[in-house]
C-alpha positions as CSV (number, residue, x, y, z in Angstrom):
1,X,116.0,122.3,103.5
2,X,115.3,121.3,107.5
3,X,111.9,121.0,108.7
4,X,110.9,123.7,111.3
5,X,107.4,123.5,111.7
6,X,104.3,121.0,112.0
7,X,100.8,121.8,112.6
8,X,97.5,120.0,112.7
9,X,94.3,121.5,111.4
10,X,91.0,120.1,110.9
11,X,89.4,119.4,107.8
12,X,85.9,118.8,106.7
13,X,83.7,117.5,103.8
14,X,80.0,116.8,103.6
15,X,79.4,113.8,101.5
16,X,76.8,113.9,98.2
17,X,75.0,110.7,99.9
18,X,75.6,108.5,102.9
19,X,78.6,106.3,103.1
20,X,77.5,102.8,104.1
21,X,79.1,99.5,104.5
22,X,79.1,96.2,106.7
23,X,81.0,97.5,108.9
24,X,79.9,102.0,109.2
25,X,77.7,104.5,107.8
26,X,79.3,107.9,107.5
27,X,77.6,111.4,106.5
28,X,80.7,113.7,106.4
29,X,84.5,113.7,106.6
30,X,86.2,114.8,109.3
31,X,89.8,114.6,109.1
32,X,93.0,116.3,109.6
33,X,95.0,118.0,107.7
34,X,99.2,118.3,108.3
35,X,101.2,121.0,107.2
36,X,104.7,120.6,107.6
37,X,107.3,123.7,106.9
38,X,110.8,124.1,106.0
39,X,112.8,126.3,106.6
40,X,112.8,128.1,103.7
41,X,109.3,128.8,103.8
42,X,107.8,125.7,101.6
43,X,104.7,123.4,103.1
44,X,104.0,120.7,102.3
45,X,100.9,119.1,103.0
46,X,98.8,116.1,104.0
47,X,95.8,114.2,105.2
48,X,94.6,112.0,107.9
49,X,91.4,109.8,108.2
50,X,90.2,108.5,111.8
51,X,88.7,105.0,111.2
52,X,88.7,103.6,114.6
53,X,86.4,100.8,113.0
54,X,90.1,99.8,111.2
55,X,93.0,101.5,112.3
56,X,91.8,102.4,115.7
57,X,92.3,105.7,115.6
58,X,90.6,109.0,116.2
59,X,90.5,112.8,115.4
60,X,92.6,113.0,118.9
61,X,94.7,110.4,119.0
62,X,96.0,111.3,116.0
63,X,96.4,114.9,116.8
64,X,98.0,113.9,120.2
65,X,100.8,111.8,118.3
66,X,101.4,114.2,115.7
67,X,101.8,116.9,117.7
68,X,103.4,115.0,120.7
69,X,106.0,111.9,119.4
70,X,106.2,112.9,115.9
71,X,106.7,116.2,115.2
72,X,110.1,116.1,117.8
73,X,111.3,113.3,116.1
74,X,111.2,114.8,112.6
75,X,111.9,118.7,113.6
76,X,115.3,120.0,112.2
77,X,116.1,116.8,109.7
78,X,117.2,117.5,106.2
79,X,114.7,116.7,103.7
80,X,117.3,115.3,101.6
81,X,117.9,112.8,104.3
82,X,114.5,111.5,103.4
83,X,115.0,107.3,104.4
84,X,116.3,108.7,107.8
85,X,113.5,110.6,108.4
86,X,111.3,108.2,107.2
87,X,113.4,105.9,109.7
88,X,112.5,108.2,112.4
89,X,109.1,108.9,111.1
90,X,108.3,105.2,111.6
91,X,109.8,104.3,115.3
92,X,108.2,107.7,116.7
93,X,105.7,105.8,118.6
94,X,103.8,102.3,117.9
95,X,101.4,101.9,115.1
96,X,99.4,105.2,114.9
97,X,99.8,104.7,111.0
98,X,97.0,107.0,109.7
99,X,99.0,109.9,111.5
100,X,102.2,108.6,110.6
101,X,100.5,108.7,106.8
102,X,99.5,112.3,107.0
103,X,103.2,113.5,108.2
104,X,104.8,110.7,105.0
105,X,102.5,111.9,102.4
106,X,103.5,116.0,103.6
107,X,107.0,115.1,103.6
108,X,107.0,113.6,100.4
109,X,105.3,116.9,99.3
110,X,108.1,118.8,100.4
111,X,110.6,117.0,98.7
112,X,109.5,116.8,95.5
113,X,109.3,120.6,96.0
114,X,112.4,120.4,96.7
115,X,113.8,118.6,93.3
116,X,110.9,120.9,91.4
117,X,109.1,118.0,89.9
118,X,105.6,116.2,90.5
119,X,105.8,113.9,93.2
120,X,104.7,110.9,90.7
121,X,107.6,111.4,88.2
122,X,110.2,111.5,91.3
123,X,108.7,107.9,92.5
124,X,108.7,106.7,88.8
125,X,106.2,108.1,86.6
126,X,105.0,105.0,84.9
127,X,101.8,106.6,84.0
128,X,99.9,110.1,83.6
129,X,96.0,109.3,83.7
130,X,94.4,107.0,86.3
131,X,91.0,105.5,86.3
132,X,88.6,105.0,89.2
133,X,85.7,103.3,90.5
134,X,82.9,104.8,92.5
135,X,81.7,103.0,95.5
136,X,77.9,101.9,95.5
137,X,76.7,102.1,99.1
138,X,75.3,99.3,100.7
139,X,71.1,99.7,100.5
140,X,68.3,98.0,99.5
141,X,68.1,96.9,96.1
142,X,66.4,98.9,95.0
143,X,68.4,102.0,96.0
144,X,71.5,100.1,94.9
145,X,70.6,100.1,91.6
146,X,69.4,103.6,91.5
147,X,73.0,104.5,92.9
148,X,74.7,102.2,89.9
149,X,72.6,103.5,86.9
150,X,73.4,107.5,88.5
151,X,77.3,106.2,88.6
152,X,77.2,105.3,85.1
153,X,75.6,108.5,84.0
154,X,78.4,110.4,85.3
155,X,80.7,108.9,83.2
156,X,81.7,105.8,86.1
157,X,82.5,102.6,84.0
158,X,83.7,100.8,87.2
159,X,81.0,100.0,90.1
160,X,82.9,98.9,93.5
161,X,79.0,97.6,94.9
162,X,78.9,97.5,99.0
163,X,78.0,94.1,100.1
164,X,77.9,92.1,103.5
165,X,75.1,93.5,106.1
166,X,72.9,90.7,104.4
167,X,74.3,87.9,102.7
168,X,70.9,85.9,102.0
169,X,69.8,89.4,99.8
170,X,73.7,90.1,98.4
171,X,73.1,87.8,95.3
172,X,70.4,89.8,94.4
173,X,71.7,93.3,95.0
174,X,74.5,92.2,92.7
175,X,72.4,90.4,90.3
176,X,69.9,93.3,90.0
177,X,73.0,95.7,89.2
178,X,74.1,94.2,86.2
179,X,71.0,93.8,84.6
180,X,70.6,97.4,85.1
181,X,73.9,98.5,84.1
182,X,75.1,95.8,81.6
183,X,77.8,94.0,81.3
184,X,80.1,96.5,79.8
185,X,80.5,97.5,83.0
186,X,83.4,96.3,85.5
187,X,81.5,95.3,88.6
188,X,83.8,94.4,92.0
189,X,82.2,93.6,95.2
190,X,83.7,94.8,98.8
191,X,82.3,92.1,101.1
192,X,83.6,94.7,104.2
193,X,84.2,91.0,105.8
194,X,80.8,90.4,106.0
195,X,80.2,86.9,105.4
196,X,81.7,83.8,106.8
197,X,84.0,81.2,104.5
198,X,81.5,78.9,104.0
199,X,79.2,81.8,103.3
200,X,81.5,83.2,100.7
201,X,81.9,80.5,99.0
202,X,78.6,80.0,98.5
203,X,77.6,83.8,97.9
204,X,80.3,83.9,94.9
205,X,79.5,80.4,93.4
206,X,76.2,81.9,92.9
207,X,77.2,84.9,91.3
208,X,79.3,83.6,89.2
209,X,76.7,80.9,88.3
210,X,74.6,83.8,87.8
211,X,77.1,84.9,84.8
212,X,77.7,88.5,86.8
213,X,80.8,88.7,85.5
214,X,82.3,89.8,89.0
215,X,86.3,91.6,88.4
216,X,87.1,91.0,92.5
217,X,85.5,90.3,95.5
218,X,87.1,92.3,98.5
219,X,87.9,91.1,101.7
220,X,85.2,88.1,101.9
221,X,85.5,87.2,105.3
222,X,87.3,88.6,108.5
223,X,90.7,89.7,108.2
224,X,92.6,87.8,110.7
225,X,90.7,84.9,109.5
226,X,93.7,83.9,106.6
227,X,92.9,80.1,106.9
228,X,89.4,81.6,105.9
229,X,90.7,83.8,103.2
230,X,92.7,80.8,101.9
231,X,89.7,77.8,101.9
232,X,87.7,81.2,99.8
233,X,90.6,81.9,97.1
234,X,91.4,77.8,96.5
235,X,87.3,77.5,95.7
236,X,86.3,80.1,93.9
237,X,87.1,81.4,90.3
238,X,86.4,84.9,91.1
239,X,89.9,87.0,92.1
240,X,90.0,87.5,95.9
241,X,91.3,90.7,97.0
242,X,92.8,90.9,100.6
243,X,92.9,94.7,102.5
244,X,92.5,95.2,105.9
245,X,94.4,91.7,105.9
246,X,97.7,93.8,104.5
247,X,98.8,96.7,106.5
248,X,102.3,96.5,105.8
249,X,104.8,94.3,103.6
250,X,104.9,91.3,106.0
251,X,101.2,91.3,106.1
252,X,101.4,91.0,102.2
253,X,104.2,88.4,102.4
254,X,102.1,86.5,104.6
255,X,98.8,86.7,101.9
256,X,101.4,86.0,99.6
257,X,103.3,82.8,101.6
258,X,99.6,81.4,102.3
259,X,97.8,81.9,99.0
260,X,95.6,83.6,100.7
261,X,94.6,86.0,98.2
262,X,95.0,86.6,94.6
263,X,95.4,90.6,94.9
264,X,96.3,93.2,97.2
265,X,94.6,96.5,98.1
266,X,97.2,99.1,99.2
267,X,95.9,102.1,101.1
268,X,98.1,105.2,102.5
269,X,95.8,105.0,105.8
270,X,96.7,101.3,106.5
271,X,100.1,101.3,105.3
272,X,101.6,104.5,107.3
273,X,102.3,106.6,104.0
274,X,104.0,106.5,101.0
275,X,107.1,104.9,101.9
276,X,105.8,102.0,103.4
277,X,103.4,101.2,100.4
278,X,106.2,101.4,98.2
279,X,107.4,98.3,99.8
280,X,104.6,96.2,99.8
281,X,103.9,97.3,96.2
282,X,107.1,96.1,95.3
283,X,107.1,93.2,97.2
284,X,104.0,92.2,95.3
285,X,105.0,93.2,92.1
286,X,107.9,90.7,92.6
287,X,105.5,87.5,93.0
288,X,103.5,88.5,90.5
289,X,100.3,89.8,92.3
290,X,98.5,93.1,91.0
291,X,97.5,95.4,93.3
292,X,94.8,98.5,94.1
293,X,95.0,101.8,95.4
294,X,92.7,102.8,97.6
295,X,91.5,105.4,100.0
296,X,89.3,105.4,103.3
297,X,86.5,108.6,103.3
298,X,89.0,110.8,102.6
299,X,89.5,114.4,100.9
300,X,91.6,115.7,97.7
301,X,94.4,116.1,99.9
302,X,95.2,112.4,100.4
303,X,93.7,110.9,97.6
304,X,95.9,113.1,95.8
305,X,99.0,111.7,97.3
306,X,97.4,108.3,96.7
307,X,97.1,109.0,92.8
308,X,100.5,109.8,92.4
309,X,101.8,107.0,94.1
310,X,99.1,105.2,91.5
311,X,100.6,106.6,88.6
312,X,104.5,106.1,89.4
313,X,103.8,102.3,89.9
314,X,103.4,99.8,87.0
315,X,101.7,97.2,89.5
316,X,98.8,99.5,90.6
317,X,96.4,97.7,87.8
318,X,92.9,98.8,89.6
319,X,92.3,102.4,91.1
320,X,89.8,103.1,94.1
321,X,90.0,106.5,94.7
322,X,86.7,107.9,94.7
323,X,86.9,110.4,97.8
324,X,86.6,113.4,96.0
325,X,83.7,112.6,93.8
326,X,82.0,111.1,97.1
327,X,82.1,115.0,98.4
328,X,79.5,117.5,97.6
329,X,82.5,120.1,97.5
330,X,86.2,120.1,97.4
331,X,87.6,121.4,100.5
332,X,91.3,122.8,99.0
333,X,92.1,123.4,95.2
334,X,94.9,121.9,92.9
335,X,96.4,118.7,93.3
336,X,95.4,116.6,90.3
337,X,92.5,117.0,88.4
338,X,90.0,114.9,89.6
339,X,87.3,114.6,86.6
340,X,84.8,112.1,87.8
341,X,86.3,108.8,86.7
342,X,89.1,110.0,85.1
343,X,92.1,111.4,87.3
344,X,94.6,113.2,85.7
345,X,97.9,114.1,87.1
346,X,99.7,117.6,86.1
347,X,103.0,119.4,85.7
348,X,102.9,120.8,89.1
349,X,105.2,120.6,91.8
350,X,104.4,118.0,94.8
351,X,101.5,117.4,95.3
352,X,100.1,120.1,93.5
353,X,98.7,121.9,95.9
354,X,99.3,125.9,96.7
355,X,99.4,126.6,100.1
């Protein structure tokens, strides 16, 4: 099986509620979608997110390097060949990751077409069922709260709360939420590296003096900052979780070298695909740090592709991969099924998906 084709298409989801943090505020997805055929007539299928906040890209810069370095580089390899293509994939063009992710997670589609299994029992299959947090927005408290307590109705047992905009009124965002929601449920905070060291260090002291109960803290302080990452993770108690710090596995070996972090958020967007998050995954896995899965404001096509990397890996311990329950409506069917919290992968070829 050679691929013959690649095309770009746009795809769109309004969201149920804004999408704020530190560092955006978002109403709708707009993304692209990759379909890549063989040619024997199978697609596969995947996603891109433009977060030029992060990964400096956009709707047309990826477009451009899909349809302009990538898609020659990749045209008329076997899919059996799948590390030389992944090989090519990769030196294409310079960074341009999120697009590189789209045309990795499709290819990986397309192979485990190929073989006729789900994609998550060709990378290992460790698991079956995945469950995820929902992200609380960052608000006023009052609206915070009102978001947690609707999160728990649905069935949400694990709040990821939006922090950072305004670190004097954080404690008490975070304090509020778990005297509305109890403590029987997980709470992590994503600091979108809102707050300084010194700041952090102070903000979760105080929570945890509090008696919050806080799983993680995410990303405290600015991500090139590691010397600030590490003077956070030697004095607090809470786990510190490093992401925008770790796009690929020498980024991780670096957190990991430094003691900069006691966990590691993996995302497809960040990490250029499937291939490459194997690595850092592994990488981790060998020194003994847990990691998350997690996803940028995007649709059921990439999440999907997320969730069975999830579930083939025995060191994805925590799973943020709320996209689709952040969208008022699905914009493709199949894939997984995605029930709230609970994400539940099927028998289906690939990714799932019929195209």
């Amino acid at each position: 099986m050679k691929i013959k084709d690649i095309r770009v298409a746009k795809v769109e989801a309004p969201l149920i509620t804004p999408f704020k943090t530190a560092l955006r505020t978002v109403h709708s997805i707009h993304n692209i979608a990759v379909y890549v055929s063989s040619d024997n007539g199978q697609v596969g299928i995947g996603e891109a997110a433009p977060t030029a906040v992060i990964t400096g890209e956009t709707l047309g810069s990826m477009t451009h390097a899909i349809e302009h370095y990538i898609k020659p580089a990749i045209t008329g390899l076997d899919i059996e060949e799948l590390a030389h293509m992944m090989q090519r994939l990769e030196t294409s063009i310079y960074q341009n990751i999120s697009a590189k992710a789209a045309v990795d997670m499709a290819i990986y589609d397309l192979f485990a077409q190929h073989y006729r299994a789900p994609l998550y029992k060709l990378l290992g299959g460790y698991r079956k069922e995945l469950v995820t947090d929902i992200t609380i927005s960052v608000n006023n408290t009052e609206q915070m709260v009102k978001d947690s307590v609707a999160a728990v109705a649905r069935g949400f047992q694990i709040l990821k709360v939006k922090v950072g905009k305004d670190p004097i009124g954080d404690v008490e965002r975070v304090v509020a939420i778990r005297q509305a929601v109890g403590q029987h449920i997980t709470l992590r905070v994503d600091v979108n590296q809102g707050w300084t060291p010194k700041q952090a260090v102070r903000i979760i002291g105080a929570l945890e003096d509090a008696g919050t109960n806080i799983e993680l803290v995410e990303l405290p302080v600015h991500y090139h900052d590691l010397a600030g990452m590490q003077y956070v993770t030697a004095n607090t108690f809470t786990n510190i979780l490093a992401d925008e710090s770790v796009f690929s596995a020498k980024d991780a070996l670096t957190i990991i070298e430094k003691r900069a972090a006691d966990l590691i958020n993996i995302k497809l967007m960040k990490t250029g695909g499937i291939h490459q998050a194997q690595k850092i995954c592994h990488l981790a896995e060998a020194n003994d740090i847990p990691c998350m899965i997690g996803c940028m404001l995007e649709t059921k096509i990439s999440v999907s592709a997320a969730a069975h990397f999830a579930a083939s890996q025995k060191n994805i311990t925590m799973v943020d991969l709320d996209g689709p329950s952040l969208c008022l409506k699905d914009p493709i069917t199949g894939g997984p099924d995605f029930d709230n919290a609970r994400i539940t992968m099927t028998d289906a070829v690939g990714l799932g998906f019929s195209i």
